[in-house]
Every structure is written in structure tokens, then in C-alpha cells.
VOTOR-865643 format. One record per residue (C-alpha): residue number from 1; residue in three letters; x, y, z. Coordinates in steps of 0.2 Angstrom, whole numbers. Example, Ala and Ser with C-alpha at 12.3 -4.5 7.8 and 13.67 -1.06 7.14 Angstrom:
<pts>
vexke: 1; seti: ala; x: 62; y: -22; z: 39 $
vexke: 2; seti: ser; x: 68; y: -5; z: 36 $
</pts>
This chain:
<pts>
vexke: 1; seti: unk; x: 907; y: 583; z: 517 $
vexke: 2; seti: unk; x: 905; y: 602; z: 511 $
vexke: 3; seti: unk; x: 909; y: 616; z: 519 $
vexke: 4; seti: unk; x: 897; y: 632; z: 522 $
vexke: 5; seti: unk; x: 910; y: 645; z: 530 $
vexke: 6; seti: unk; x: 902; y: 659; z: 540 $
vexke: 7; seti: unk; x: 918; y: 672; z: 539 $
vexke: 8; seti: unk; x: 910; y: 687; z: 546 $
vexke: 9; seti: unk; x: 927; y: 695; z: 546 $
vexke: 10; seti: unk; x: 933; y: 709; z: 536 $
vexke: 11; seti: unk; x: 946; y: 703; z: 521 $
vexke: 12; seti: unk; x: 958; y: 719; z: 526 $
vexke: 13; seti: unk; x: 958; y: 712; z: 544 $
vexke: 14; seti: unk; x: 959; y: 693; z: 540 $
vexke: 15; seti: unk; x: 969; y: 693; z: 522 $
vexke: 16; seti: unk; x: 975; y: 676; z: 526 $
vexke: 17; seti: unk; x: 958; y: 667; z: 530 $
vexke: 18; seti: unk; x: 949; y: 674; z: 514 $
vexke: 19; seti: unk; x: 965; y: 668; z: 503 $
vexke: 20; seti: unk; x: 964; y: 649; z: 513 $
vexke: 21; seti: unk; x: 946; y: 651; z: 507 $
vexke: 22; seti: unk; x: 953; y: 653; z: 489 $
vexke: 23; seti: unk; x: 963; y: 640; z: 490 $
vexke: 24; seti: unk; x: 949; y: 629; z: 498 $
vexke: 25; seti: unk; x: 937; y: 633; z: 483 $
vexke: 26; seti: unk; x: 934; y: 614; z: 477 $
vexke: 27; seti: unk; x: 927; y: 610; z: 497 $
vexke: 28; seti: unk; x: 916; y: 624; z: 501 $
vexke: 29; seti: unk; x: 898; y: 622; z: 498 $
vexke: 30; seti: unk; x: 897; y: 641; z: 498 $
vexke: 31; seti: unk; x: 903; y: 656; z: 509 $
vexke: 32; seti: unk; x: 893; y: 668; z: 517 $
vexke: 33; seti: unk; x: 894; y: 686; z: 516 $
vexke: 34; seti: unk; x: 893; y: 696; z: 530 $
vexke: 35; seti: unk; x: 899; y: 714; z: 529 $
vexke: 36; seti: unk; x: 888; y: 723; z: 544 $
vexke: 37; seti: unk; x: 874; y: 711; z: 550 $
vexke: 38; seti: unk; x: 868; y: 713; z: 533 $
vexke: 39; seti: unk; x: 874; y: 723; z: 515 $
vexke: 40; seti: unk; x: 877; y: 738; z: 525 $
vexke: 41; seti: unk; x: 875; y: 756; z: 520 $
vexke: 42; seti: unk; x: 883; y: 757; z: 504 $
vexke: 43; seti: unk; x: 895; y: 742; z: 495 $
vexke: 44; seti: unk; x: 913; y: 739; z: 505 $
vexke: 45; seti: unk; x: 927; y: 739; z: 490 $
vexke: 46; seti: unk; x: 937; y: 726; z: 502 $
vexke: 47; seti: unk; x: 921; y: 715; z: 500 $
vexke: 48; seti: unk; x: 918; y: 715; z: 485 $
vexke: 49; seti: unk; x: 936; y: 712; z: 480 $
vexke: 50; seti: unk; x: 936; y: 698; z: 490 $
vexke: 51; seti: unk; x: 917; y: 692; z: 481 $
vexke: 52; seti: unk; x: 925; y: 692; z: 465 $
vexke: 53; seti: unk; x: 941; y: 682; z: 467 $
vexke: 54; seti: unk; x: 927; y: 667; z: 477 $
vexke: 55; seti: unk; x: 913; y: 670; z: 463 $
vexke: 56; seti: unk; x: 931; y: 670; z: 450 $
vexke: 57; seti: unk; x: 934; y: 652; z: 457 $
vexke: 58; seti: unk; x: 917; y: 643; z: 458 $
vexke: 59; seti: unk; x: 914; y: 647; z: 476 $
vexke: 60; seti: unk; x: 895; y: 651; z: 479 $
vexke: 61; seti: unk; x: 892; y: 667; z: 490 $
vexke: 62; seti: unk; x: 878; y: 666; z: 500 $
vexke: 63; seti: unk; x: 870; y: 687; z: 505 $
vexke: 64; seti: unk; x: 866; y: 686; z: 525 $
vexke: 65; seti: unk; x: 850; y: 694; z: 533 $
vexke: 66; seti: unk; x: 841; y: 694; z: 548 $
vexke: 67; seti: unk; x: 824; y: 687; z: 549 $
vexke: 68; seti: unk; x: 821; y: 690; z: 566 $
vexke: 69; seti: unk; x: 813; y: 671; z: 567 $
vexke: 70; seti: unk; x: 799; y: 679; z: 554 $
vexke: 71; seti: unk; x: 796; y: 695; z: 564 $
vexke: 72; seti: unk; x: 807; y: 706; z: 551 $
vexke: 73; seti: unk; x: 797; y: 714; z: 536 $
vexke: 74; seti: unk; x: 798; y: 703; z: 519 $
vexke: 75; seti: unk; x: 801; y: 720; z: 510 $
vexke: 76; seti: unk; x: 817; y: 722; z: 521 $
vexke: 77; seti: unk; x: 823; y: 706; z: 520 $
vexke: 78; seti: unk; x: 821; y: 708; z: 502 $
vexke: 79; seti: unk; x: 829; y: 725; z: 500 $
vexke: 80; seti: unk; x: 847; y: 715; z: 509 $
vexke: 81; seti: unk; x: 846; y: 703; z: 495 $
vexke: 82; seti: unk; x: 843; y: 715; z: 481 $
vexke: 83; seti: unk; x: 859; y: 726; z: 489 $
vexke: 84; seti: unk; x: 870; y: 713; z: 490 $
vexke: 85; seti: unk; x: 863; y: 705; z: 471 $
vexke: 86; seti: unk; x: 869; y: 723; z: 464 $
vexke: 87; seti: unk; x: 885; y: 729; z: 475 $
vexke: 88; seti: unk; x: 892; y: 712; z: 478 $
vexke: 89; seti: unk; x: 883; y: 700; z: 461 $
vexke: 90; seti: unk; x: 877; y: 687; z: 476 $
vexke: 91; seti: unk; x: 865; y: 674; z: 468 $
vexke: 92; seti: unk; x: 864; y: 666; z: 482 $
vexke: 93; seti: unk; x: 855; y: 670; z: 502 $
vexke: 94; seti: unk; x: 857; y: 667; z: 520 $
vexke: 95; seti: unk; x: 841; y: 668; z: 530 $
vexke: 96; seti: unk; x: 848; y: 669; z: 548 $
vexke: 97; seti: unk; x: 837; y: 669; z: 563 $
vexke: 98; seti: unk; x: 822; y: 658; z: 553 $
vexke: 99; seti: unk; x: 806; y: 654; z: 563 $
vexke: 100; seti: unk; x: 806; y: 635; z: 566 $
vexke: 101; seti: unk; x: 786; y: 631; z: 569 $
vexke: 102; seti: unk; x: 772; y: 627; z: 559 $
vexke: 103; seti: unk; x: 764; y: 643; z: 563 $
vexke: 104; seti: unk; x: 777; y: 653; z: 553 $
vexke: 105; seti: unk; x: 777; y: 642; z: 538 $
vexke: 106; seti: unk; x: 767; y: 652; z: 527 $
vexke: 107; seti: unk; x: 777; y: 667; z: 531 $
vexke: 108; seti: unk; x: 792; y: 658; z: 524 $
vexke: 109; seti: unk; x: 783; y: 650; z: 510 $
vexke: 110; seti: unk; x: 781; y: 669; z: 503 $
vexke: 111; seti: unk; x: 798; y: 675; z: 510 $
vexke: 112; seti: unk; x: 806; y: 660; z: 499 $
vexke: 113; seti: unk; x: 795; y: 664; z: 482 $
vexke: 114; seti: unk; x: 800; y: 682; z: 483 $
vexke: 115; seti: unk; x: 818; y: 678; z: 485 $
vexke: 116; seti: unk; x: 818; y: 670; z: 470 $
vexke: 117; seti: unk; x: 805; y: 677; z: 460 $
vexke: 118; seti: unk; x: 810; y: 696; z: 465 $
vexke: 119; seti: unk; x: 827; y: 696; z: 471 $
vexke: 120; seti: unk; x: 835; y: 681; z: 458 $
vexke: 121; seti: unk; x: 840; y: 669; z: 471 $
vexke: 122; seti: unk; x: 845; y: 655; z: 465 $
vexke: 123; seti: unk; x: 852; y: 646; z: 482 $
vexke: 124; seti: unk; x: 843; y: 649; z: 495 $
vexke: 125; seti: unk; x: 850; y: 644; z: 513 $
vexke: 126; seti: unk; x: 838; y: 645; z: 530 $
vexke: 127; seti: unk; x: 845; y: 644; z: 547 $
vexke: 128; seti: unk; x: 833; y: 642; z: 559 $
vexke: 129; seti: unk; x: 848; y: 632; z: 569 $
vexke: 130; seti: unk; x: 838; y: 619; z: 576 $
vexke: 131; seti: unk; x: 827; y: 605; z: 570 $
vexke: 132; seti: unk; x: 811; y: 614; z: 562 $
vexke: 133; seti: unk; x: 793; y: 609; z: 556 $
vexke: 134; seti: unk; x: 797; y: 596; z: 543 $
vexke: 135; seti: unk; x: 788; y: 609; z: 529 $
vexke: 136; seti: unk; x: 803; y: 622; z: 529 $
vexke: 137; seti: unk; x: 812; y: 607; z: 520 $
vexke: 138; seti: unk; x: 802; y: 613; z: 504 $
vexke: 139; seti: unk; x: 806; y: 630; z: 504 $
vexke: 140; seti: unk; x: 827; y: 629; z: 508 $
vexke: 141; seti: unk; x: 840; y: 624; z: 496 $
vexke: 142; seti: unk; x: 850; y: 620; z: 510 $
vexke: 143; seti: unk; x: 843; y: 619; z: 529 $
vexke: 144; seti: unk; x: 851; y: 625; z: 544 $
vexke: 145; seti: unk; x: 844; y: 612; z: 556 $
vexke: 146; seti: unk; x: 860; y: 615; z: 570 $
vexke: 147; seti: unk; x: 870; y: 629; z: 576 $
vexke: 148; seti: unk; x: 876; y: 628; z: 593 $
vexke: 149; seti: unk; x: 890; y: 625; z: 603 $
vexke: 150; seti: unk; x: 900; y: 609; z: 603 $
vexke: 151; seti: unk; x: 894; y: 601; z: 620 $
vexke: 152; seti: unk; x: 874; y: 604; z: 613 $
vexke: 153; seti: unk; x: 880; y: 598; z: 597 $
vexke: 154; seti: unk; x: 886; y: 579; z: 604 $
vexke: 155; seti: unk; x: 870; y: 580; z: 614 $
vexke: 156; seti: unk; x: 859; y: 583; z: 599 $
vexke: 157; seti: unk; x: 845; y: 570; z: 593 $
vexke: 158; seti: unk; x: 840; y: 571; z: 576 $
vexke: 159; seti: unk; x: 822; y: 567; z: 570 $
vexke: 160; seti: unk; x: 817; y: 552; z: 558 $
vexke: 161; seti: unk; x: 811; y: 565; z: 545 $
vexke: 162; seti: unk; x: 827; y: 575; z: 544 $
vexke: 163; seti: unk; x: 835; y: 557; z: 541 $
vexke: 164; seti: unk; x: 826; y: 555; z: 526 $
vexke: 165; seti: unk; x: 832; y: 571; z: 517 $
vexke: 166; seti: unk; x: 845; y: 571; z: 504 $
vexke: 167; seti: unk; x: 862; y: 575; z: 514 $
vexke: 168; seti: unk; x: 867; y: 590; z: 501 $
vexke: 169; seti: unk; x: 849; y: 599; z: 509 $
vexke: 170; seti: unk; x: 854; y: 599; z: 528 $
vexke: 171; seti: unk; x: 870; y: 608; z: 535 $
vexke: 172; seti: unk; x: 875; y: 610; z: 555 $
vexke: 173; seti: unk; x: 886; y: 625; z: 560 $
vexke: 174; seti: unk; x: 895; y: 620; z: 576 $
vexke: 175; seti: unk; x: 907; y: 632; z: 587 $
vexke: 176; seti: unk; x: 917; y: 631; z: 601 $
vexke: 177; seti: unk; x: 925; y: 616; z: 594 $
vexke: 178; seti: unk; x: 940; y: 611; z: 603 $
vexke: 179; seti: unk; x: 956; y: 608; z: 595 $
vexke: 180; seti: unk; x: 959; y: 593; z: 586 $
vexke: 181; seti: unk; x: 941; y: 590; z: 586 $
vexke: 182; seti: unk; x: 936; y: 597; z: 569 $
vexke: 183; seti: unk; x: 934; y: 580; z: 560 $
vexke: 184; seti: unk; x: 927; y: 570; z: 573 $
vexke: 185; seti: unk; x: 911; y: 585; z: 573 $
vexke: 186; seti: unk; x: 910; y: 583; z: 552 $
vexke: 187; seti: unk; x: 912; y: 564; z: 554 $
vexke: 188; seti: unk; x: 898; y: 568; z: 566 $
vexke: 189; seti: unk; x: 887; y: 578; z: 555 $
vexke: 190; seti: unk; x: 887; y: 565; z: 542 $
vexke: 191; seti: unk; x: 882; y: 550; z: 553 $
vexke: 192; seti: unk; x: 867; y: 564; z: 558 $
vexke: 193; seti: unk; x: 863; y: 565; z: 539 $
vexke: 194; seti: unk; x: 871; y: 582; z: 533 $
vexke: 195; seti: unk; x: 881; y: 583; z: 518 $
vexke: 196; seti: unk; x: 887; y: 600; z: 523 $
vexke: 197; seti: unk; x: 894; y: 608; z: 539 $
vexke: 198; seti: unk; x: 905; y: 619; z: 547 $
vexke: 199; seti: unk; x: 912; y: 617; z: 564 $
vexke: 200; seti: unk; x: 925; y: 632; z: 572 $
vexke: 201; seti: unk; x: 935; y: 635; z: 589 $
vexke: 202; seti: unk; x: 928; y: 650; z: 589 $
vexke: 203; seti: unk; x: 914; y: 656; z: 607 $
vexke: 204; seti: unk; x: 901; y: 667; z: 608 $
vexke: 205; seti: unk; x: 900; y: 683; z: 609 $
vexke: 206; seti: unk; x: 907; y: 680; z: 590 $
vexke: 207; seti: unk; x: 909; y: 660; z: 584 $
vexke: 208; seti: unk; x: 913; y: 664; z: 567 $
vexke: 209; seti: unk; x: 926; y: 673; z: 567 $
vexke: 210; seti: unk; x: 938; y: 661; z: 560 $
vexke: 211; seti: unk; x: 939; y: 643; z: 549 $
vexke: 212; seti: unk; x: 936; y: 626; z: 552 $
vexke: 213; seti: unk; x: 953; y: 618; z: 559 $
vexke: 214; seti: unk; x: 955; y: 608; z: 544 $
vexke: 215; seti: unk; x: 957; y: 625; z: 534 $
vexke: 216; seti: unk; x: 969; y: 631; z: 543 $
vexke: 217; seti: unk; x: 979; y: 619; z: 545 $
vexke: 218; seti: unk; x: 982; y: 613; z: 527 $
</pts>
């Protein structure tokens, strides 16, 4: 099992998380990048420090932006991944708040070229968070098909399509994980079929705020 960390913390404010990151470099399937719900304004010096010492190490680092679930512009979207490509050298994206029906496929479909045709993504992560129409399998390098809190997440059913994928293509991000849980939830994920997860204590109104247990406690 992999690891997709979402630390939406700032390194000055969490030093000690982003250097466990570091040292968990050979786990992680990527990290996500997260400086203000998107690139920001202008590029954080603190970030970007951080960047280099995970892209120094082999650790993927993933360029969040809001999709609004396909209701965003395209051009925006692309303008965050073209930001975080020049202040923060990202090759990779994180499309939070993906549509999951058929309806919005197409729209994806173009989102996803563009990404990589426009903005040079080379890994390209969609998190619609639940299980989607089986088609936004084609566009994603990695699919978001759970995110959720622990009690949804042991009452989850998973669909005979998403069976069928390879493990290293589906990922679950699970919160509000209770102590001593952390292995039973990626044990979990890969009886469910995902090759990469991430589940945290942390509760809403801010889940990710922190690392998976086994992280820290290494």
C-alpha cells in the first residue's frame, strides 16, 4: 500500500510533518500541495522549499484545484496548474471536487487533455470521492473513488467495475480514523481493490491536517 498524503498545512507551522514526509519518501505515492485552496496569489518561499527537498527525494507532488464537481472554468482550472508547474516545478495535478456522473464526462475528458497537453501533467489524480461513472477510469492516473469519514468508509460497497482496475489506479482518503486503526483502514482499502490510500484522525471542518498514524509514529 502507497500513500497519497493530503498535508494542507503550512511547513513553518508543521516543520516536523513535512520532515516525517521526507523521511517517508520510499511509501508515498505522491504528496499534495496545498498552499490556499489552490497556488494562491503569488509562490510561498516556505512551500516551495519544502517542494524541492520532496521533488529532491523522488516524492511526486500533486498541484491541488477545485473543479467545483465540473462547474469551475477549464481555463481556471488550467491557470492553477500552470502557477503551481512554474512557482513550485509540480508535474503532477489534483482535481478535487470531480463530477462523478456520466453527464459530465465529456467535460473531464477535455479538462484531462488539456492538463496534459497545455499544462504538462504528467500524473493526473481526480477526486470525485465517491464511486464515479466507470469512464472517469480513462481519464485519471490515479482515481479518488473514497473520501469520507471512517464510519461511511467501513460501510462502503464497492462496484464490480472498480474491482477490475489495477490497484495502483484507485486510492481512498479516509478521516476521522481512530487511534490504532490506521492499518486496519489500509488493510481495508486493499481488500476494496486500492493500491494507494490515506487514512488520518483528523475531523471536519479540516481532516487533513495531519499524517496517517503509521507516519507518525515511526
Amino acid at each position: 500500500m502507497r500513500l497519497l498524503v493530503p498535508l494542507y498545512e503550512h511547513p513553518a507551522d508543521r516543520p516536523e510533518a513535512w520532515r516525517q514526509l521526507l523521511r517517508a519518501a520510499p511509501r508515498l505515492y505522491g504528496v499534495v500541495l496545498n498552499p490556499a485552496s489552490g497556488p494562491g496569489a503569488a509562490p510561498d518561499p516556505g512551500f516551495a522549499r519544502a517542494v524541492d527537498r520532496l521533488r529532491a527525494a523522488g516524492v511526486r507532488v500533486l498541484g491541488y484545484a477545485d473543479t467545483d464537481y465540473g462547474r469551475r472554468p477549464p481555463a481556471d482550472v488550467l491557470a492553477d496548474l500552470l502557477r503551481y508547474r512554474r512557482w513550485y516545478g509540480t508535474d503532477g495535478a489534483f482535481l478535487d471536487q470531480a463530477a462523478a456522473s456520466p453527464q459530465a464526462l465529456a467535460r473531464y475528458r477535455e479538462l484531462a487533455d488539456a492538463a496534459r497537453q497545455e499544462a504538462g501533467i504528467r500524473t493526473l489524480a481526480l477526486n470525485p470521492g465517491v464511486h464515479p461513472d466507470p469512464g472517469y477510469a480513462e481519464l485519471a492516473d490515479l482515481l479518488v473513488t473514497f473520501e469520507g469519514t471512517w464510519r461511511s468508509y467501513l460501510a462502503d460497497r464497492v462496484p464490480r467495475w472498480a474491482r477490475l482496475q489495477p490497484p495502483q489506479r484507485l486510492c481512498h482518503l479516509v478521516y476521522g480514523v481512530p487511534r490504532g486503526q490506521g492499518a486496519h483502514a489500509a488493510a481495508l482499502a486493499g481488500r476494496r481493490g486500492a493500491g494507494v490510500c490515506c487514512a488520518v484522525p483528523g475531523t471536519m471542518p479540516h481532516p487533513w491536517d495531519g499524517l496517517p498514524e503509521e507516519l507518525v509514529t515511526e
